[in-house]
C-alpha positions as CSV (number, residue, x, y, z in Angstrom):
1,X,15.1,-8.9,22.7
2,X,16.1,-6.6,19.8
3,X,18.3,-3.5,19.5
4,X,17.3,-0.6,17.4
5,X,19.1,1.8,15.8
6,X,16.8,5.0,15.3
7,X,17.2,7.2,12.7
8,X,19.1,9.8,14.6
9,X,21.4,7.3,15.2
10,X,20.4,6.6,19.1
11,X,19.2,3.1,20.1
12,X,16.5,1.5,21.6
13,X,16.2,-1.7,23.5
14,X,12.8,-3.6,22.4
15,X,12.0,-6.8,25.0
16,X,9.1,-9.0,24.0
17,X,7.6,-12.1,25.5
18,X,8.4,-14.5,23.0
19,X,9.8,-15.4,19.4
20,X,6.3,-15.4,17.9
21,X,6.2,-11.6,19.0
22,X,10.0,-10.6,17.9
23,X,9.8,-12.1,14.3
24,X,6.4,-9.8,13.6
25,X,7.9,-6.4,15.6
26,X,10.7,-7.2,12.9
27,X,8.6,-6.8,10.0
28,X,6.8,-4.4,11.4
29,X,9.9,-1.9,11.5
30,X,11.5,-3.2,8.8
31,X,8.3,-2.1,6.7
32,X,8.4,1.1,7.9
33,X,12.1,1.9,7.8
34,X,11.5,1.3,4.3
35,X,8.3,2.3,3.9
36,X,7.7,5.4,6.7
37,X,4.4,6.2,4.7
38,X,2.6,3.0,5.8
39,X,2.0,4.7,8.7
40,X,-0.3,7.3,7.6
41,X,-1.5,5.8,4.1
42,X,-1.8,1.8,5.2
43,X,-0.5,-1.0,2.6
44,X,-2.2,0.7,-0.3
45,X,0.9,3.4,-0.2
46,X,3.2,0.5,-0.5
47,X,4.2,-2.0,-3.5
48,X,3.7,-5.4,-2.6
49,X,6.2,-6.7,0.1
50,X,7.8,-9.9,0.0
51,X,9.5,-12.1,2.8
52,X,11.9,-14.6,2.1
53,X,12.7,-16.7,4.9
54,X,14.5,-20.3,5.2
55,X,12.0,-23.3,4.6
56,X,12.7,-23.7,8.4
57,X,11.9,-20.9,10.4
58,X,9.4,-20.4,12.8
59,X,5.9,-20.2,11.9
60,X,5.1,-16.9,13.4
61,X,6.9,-15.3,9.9
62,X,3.6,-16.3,8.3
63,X,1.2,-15.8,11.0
64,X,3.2,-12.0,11.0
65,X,2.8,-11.5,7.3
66,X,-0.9,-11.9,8.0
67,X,-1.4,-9.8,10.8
68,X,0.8,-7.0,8.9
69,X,-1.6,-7.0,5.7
70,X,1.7,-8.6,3.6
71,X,-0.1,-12.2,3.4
72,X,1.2,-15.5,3.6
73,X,1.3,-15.7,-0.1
74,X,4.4,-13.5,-0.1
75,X,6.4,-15.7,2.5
76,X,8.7,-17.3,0.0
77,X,10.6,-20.4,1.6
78,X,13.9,-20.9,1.1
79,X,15.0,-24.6,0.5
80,X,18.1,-25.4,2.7
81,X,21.1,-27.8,2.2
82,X,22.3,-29.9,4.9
83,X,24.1,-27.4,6.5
C-alpha cells in the first residue's frame, strides 16, 4: 500500500497485491514525476535512468526496470555493511 501526494497537493491511496507490484508502481511514478513527458514521448524523451538499490532488495526492482524500458543494466547494487 502506498500514499501519494499529487501535484495539487491532494493524496491518493494506491493498494496492490503484493511487493513485486509496489516496487514497479514506484518506478513507474517516480519516472514520471520527474519525467511527465514519458507519457506521451516513451523512453526516447528521457535520458537514461538509473536505479540504485541495496544489494539486498527484492528482485522485483529488476524485473521492474525491465518491464519499464530502464533495463536491468541500470540497477546498480549497493553493497551493505553488517548493519
Amino acid at each position: 500500500m502506498m500514499l501519494i501526494m499529487t501535484r495539487k497537493g491532494n493524496y491518493v491511496l494506491l493498494c496492490t497485491l503484493g511487493g513485486a507490484i509496489s516496487n514497479m508502481y514506484a518506478m513507474l511514478i517516480a519516472r514520471f514525476k520527474m519525467f511527465p513527458e514519458v507519457k506521451e514521448k516513451g523512453m526516447a524523451a528521457v535520458p537514461r535512468l538509473i536505479a540504485f538499490t541495496s544489494e539486498h532488495s527484492h528482485f522485483s526492482l529488476k524485473k521492474g526496470a525491465a518491464a519499464l524500458g530502464i533495463g536491468t543494466d541500470s540497477v546498480i547494487l549497493i553493497k551493505c555493511d553488517e548493519r
